[in-house]
N, C-alpha and C positions, 0 to 999 in steps of 0.2 A: 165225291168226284167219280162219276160211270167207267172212266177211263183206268182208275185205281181200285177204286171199290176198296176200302178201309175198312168199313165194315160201322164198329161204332166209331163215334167221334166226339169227344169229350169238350161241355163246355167251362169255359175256364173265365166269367165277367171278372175277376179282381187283376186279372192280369191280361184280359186280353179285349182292344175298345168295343169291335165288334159283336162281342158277346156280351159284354155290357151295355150297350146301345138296344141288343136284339132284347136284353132282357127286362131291362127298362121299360122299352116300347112292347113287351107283349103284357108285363104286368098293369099296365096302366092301359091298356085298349080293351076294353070288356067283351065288346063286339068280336075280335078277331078272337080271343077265347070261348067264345059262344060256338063259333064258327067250327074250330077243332075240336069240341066237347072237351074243354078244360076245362076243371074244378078252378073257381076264381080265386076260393080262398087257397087253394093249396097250392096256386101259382104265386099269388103275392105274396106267401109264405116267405119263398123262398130268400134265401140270402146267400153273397156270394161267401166261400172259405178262402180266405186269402193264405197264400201259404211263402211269397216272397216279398221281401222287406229291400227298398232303399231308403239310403239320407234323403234323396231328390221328390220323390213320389210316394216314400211311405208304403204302406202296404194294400192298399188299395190304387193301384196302378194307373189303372184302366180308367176308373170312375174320376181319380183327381185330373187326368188329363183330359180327357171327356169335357171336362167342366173348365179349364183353362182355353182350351181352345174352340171353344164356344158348339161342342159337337153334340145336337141335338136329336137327331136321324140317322137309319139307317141308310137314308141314300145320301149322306155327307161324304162320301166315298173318298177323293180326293183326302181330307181331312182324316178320316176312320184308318187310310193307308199311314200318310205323314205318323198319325199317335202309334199304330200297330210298332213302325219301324222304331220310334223313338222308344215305344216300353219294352219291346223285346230285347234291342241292343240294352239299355242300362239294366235291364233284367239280369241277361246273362253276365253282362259285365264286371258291374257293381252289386246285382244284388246277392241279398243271404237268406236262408232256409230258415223259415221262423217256427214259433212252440208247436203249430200243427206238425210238422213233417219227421217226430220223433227222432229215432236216432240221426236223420241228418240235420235235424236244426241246430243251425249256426254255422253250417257249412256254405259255401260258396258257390252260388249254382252252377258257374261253369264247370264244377267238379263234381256235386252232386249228381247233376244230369247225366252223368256218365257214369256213374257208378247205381243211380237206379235202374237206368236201361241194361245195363247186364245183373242187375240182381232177378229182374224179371223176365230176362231172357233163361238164364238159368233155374229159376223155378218153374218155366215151361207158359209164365204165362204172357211174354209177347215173341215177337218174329221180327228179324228185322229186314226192312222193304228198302230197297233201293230206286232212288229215282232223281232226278236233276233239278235243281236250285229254280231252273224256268225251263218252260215248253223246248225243246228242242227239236229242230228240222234237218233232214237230212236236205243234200243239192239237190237231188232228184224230188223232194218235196214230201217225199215221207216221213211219218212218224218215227223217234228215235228211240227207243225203250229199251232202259237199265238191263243186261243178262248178265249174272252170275257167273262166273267162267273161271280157269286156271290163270292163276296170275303169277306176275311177280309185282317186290313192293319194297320203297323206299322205305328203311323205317327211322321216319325222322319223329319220333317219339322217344329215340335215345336222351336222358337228360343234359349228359354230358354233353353231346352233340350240341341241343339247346343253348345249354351255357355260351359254348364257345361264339354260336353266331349272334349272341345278344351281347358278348364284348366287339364283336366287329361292328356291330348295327352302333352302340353304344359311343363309338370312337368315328361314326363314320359324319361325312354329310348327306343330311337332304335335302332335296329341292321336290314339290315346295318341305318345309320343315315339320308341317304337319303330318307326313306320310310317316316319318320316322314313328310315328305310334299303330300306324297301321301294318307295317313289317314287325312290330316287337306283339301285333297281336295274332299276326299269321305267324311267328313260327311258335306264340304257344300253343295254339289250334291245330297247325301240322301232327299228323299223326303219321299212320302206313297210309303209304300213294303210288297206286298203279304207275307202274313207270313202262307198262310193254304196249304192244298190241299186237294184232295177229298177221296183219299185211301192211301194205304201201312201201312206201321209199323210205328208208331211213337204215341207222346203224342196226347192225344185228346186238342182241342181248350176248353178250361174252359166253355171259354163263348157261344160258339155254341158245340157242342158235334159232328157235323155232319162233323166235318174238325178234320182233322189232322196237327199240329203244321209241317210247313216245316222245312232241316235237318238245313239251313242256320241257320233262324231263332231260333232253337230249339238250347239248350246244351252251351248256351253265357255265362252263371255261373257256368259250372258243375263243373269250378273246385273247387268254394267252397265246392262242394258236398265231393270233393274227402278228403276234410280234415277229414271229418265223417266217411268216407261209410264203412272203415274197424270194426266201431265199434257200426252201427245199426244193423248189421245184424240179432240181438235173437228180435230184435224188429220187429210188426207186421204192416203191410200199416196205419192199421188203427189208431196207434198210433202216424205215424209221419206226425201230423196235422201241420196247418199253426200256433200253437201257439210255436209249435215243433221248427219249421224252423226260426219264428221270435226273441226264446228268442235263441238257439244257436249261428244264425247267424248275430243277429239284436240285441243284449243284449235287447230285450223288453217284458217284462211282470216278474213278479214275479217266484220265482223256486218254492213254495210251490203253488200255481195255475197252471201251465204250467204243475207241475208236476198232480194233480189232471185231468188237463181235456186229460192226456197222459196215465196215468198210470205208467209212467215211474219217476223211485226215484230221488228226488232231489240232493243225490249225483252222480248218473250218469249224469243227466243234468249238473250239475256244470264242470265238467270233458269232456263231451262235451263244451262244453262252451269256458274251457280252451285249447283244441284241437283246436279247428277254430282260437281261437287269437293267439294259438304258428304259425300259417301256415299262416294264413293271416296280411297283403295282399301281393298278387300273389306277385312275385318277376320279371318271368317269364312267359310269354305265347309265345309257340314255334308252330310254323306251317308255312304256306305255302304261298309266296308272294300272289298268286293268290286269298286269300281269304283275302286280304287288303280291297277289291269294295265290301265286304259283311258280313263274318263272323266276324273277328277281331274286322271289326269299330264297330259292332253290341255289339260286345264284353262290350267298350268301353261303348256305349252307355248303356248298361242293369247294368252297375256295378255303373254307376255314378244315374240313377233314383233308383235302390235297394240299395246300401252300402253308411254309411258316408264317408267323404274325405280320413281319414286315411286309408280305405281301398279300395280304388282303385286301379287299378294295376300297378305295381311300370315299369312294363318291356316291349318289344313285339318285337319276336326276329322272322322275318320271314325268312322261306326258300326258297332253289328252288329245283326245279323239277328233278325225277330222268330221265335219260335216257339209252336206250340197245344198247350196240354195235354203238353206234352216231344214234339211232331211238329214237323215242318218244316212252318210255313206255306205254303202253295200252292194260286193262285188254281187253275189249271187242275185240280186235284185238288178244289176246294172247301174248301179247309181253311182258312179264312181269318175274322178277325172284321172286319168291317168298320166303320169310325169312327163311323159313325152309329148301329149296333146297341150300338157299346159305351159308346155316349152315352148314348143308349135308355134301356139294361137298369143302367145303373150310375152313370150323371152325367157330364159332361165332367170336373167335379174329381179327382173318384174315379180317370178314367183317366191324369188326366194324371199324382197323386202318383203312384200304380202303377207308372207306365212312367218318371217320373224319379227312382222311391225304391228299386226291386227292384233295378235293376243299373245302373252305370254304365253311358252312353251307348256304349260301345266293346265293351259285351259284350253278348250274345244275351241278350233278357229272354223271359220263358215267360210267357204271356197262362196264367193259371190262373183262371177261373170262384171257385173258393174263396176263392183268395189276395186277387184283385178283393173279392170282396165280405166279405173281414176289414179292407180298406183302407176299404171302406164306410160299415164299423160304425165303425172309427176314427176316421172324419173327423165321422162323427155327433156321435158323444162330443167330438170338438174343439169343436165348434160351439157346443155344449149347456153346453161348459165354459167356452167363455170368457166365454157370456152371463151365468152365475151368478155370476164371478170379477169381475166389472164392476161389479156391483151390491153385491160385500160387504166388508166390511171400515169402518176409521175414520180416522180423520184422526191420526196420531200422531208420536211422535216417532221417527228411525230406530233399532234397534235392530241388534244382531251380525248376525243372522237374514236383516234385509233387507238390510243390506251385503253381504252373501253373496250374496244373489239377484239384485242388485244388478250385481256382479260373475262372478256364471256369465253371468248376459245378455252383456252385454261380453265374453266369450271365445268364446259364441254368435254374435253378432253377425260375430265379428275372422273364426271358423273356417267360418261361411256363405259370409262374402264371399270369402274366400280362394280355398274350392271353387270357387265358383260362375264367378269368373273363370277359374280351369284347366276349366271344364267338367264337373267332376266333380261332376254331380246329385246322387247318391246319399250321397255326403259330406256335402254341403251339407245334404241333405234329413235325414238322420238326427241333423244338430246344434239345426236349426231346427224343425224336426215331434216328432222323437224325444226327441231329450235338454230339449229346452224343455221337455214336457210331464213328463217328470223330475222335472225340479230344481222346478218347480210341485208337485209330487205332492210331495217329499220338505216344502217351504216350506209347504204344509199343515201336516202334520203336527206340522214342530219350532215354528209361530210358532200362539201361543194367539190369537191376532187377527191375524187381516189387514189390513195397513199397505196403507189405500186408494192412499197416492198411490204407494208404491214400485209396489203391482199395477197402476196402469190405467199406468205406463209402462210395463211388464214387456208387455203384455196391447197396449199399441200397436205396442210392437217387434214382438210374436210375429206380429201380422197381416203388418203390412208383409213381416217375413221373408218369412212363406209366401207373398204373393200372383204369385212366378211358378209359384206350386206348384198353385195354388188359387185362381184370380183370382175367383171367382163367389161364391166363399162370403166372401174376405175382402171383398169390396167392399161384400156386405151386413154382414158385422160393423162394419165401420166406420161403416159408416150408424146401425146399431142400437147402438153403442157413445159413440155423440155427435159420430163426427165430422162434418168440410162437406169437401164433393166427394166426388172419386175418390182412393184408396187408392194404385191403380194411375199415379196423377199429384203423390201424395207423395215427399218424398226419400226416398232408401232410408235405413235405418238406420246412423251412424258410432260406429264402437266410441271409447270416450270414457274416457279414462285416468285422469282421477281417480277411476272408478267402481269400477275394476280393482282390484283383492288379492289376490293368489295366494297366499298365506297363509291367507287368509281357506276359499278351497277347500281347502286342505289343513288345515284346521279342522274343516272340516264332513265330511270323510271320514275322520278322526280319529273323528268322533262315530260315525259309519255303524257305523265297525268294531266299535268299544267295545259298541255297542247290540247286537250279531250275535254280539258274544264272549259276553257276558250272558247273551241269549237261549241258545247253545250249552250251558253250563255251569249254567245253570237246568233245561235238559233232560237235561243228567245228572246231577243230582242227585234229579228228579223230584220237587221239592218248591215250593211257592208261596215266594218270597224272602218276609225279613219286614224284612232291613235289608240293603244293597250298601254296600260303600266302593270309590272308585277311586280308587291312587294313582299319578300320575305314575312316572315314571322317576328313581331318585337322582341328584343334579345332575352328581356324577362323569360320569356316562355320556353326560351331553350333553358335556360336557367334552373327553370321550376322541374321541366321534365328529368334534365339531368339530377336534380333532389331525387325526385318520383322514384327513379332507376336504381338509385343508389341506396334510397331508407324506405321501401315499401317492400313487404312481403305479402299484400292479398289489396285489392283496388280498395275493401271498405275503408283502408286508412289515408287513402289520397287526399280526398277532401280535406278532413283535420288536417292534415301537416301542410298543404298549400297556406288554407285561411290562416296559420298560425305562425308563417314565416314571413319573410318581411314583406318579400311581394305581393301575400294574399292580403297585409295591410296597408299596401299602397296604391295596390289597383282592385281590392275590393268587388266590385261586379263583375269587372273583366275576369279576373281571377277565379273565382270563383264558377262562372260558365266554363273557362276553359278547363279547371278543375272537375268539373262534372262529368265534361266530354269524356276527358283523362277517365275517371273511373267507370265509366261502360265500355270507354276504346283501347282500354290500356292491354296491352299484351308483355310487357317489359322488353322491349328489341330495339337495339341501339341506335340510335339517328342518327343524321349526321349534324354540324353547328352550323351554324346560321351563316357564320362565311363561306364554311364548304356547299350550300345550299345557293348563297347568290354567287360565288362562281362556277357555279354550275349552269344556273339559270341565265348568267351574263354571256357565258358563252354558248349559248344559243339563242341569244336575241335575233340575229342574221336569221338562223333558221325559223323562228320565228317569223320573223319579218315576212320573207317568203312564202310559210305558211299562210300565212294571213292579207299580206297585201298590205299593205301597212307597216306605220312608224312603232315601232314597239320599245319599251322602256324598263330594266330591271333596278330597282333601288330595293336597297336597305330599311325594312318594314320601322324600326327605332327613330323613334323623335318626328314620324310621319301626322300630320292632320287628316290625312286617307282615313276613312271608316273603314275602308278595306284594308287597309293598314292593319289599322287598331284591331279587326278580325280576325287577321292572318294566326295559323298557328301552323308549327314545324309541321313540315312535309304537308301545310295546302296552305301556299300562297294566295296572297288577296291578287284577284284580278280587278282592274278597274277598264272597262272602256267606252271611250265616247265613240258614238256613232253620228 
């Protein structure tokens, strides 16, 4: 690199793709060795010295993934990057110093490495260069480069220190839960870390006054600050000394001394006091994967040397990055939307479902202009819907229909909450935004009247759910829907057990199907129905499956045990196909009986009817002459219809 100038540069084929790829391809091209007046044989000679070992890769690295990943050129780029990333990481990792590397063989290269690089800096024979992980620009567009300077430096290479923040990491949550190994691999890597710099805005360095606390470094606690900060304010700098901050946050020293060397009265200290231990410890710290290699772990680090164990932070929920139009957001490029224009141009609602419905919080969400304003139109329509949904319907008595409804709410409710504690928005949002407005859509259609009271509960839940979604619109529904107060100062909604039937949803997806089989099979016949009959499944067959459920532990033994019980000897062919079906469809998940099946389907013959235009007929598949009878198996009724 002209820009470095390194001087020599060592190649390394057993460990590294590129250099195996380069050496491959110059030993096997005669021509390109002609070219540079290379000796041929003394280039084929060559062989690579491998000198690190994994389980995974072996000791030739470079070469076996080369060959996995189908990488045959040096301009496979794409590919030659993907191997480099994956041998280097499990290199350092996983692997260990094999027979060549003498006295370090069988050591662990992430410790070897660093123990060669100061054996050879102390024998005078390397230097060490500092320079940055990738290219960096300054705002004004110039080049950034590494200078040597007076510093100061965290030293998180103390082992103790280590310990202590890998029991907090250890005891802690993450989201997502793979990160928890990338924090247990930064604070073994943490070593000394520049924590100053020499100008801008920030806290002065205590101990030198001529540096300024870096941003990284700086604000690892602040959030305890925030349990206070609304309630110092009549308070002057000078009062909020270290005795200030110790007995608040640290219960240490006395309230009638603390208070004296403050000025500040002993029953306001106490009240502070009590403020930091209602909020602490964190529950949550929310920010941005990319600051896992620095801020967070630092995080980590400063809570476990400042606070006792109890107050550690219980949480660390990192994100990802936003992006424009599928580009990388970037202030200094302009590419950026900013929070107020996408207020502006689109609502604050609007943006907030957006960014907590598109992706979960851990993945990169894409600010799309179109996408924004189809969440727009949709939230419109929500609004529009549930004013009309308020107002209709009668006072009656419950029906199958609204049991049902009843009880999707209730599974709604159970799988919002659930997300919404793991942090998974998107989850959350697609059960309560999405599927709510569903199971409403489908609850039109099958119930000929709307059961006032099952809706405005259905229609209270829905709000509530959505107002972390949506707090602006649900606060006015609520108002406009009859309730007093804030929405936002309601309980949340509790999923309630006796509302539940899980039967009941697999009743109503029973019907789905039947209605779409219908519809199917009227389109190939291409005729108006003038009469449907639908008949269950022969009672045998719930029979057999109930065996299946009860004495099968893998499908190969379905067959045998059908053929060999009474039914496989009485129906024979039937038996036997339906047995078959069973072992390629079999998943073991409980059905419902053949009665709960045609009361199901009986009471939506009406809706039926409707649907179709037409006489429609539900009977009991047992003792039928129907072929479609005789076909029918649990959960796909025989449909018959003349046209």
């Amino acid at each position: 690199d002209p820009d470095i100038g390194t001087g020599i540069v060592t190649s390394v084929p057993s460990d590294a793709p590129y250099d195996w790829i380069a050496l491959k391809t110059i030993q096997e091209d005669e021509k390109l060795l002609e070219t540079f007046g290379l000796d041929t044989e003394t280039v084929k000679s060559i062989k690579p010295v491998p000198i690190i070992k994994t389980e995974e890769l072996g000791d030739m690295a470079a070469e076996k993934i080369c060959k996995e990943m189908g990488i045959s050129s040096i301009k496979d780029k794409e590919k030659l990057e993907e191997a480099t990333r994956i041998v280097y990481k499990k290199g350092f990792h996983k692997g260990v110093m094999n027979e060549n590397c003498g006295k370090y063989a069988g050591m662990k290269v992430e410790k070897a490495k660093e123990l060669i690089k100061n054996e050879l800096v102390k024998q005078g024979k390397a230097d060490v260069m500092y320079e940055f992980s990738e290219p960096v620009v300054c705002r004004c567009g110039g080049k950034v480069i590494v200078a040597l300077h007076e510093s100061w430096f965290i030293d998180y290479s103390n082992k103790e220190w280590k310990e202590l923040a890998k029991k907090c990491l250890r005891e802690m949550k993450n989201i997502p839960e793979a990160t928890k190994n990338d924090f247990f691999h930064t604070i073994d890597w943490l070593n000394e870390w520049p924590c100053v710099r020499n100008y801008g805005l920030g806290t002065p360095l205590p101990q030198d006054k001529r540096f300024i606390i870096e941003p990284l470094s700086d604000s690892t606690i602040y959030m305890a600050f925030y349990t206070i900060s609304h309630k110092i304010k009549n308070y002057s700098a000078s009062q909020l000394k270290k005795e200030f901050f110790d007995y608040v946050m640290l219960g240490k020293g006395k309230e009638n001394r603390v208070s004296n060397a403050t000025g500040i009265p002993e029953k306001e200290l106490k009240e502070l006091r009590k403020e930091f231990l209602y909020w602490y410890p964190l529950d949550w710290r929310c920010s941005a994967l990319e600051l896992i290699q620095n801020h967070l772990t630092f995080m980590i680090f400063h809570h476990v040397a400042v606070f006792p164990e109890q107050h550690w932070p219980r949480g660390i929920a990192a994100w990802g990055m936003g992006l424009l139009e599928g580009g990388k957001m970037s202030s200094s490029k302009g590419n950026v939307v900013l929070a107020s224009q996408a207020v502006s141009e689109f609502g604050a609602d609007t943006a907030r479902l957006f960014l907590l419905s598109s992706v979960e919080p851990w993945q990169d969400f894409d600010w799309k202009a179109k996408e924004v304003k189809n969440y727009q139109h949709r939230l419109e329509s929500w609004f529009k819907k549930v004013l009309r949904l308020s107002s209709a319907g009668k006072k009656m008595q419950e029906r199958r229909i609204d049991k049902w409804l009843l009880s999707e709410a209730q599974e709604i409710i159970k799988n919002t909450t659930e997300a919404l504690e793991k942090l998974e928005t998107r989850k959350a949002a697609l059960e309560c935004f999405f599927r709510m407005d569903e199971i409403i859509k489908w609850y039109e259609k099958r119930a000929e009247t709307i059961n006032k009271e099952v809706m405005d509960y259905v229609l209270e839940t829905w709000i509530r759910l959505l107002t972390p979604f949506v707090p602006f619109a649900c606060e006015e529904l609520w108002e406009k829907t009859g309730h007093k107060g804030f929405v936002s100062l309601s309980s949340w909604p509790e999923f309630q057990k006796k509302f539940f039937d899980k039967n009941l949803g697999k009743a109503e997806e029973l019907i789905k199907r039947t209605q779409e089989d219908i519809k199917e099979i009227v389109k190939l016949v291409g005729k108006k129905p003038k009469n449907i009959k639908i008949y269950t499944a022969p009672l045998w067959k719930y029979e057999i499956y109930a065996d299946v459920l009860k004495n099968v532990k893998s499908n190969k033994e379905i067959i045998p045990l059908v053929m060999k019980s009474e039914h496989g000897k009485k129906y024979k062919e039937h038996a036997l196909k339906f047995a078959q079906r069973l072992a390629k469809e079999f998943e073991g998940n409980e059905i419902l009986s053949e009665e709960e099946e045609f009361e199901a389907l009986k009471d939506a013959e009406k809706f039926f009817e409707k649907t179709f235009s037409c006489e429609v007929e539900v009977l009991h598949g047992t003792g039928q002459e129907s072929e479609k009878a005789r076909n029918a198996e649990p959960g796909k009724p025989g449909i018959e219809i003349i046209a």
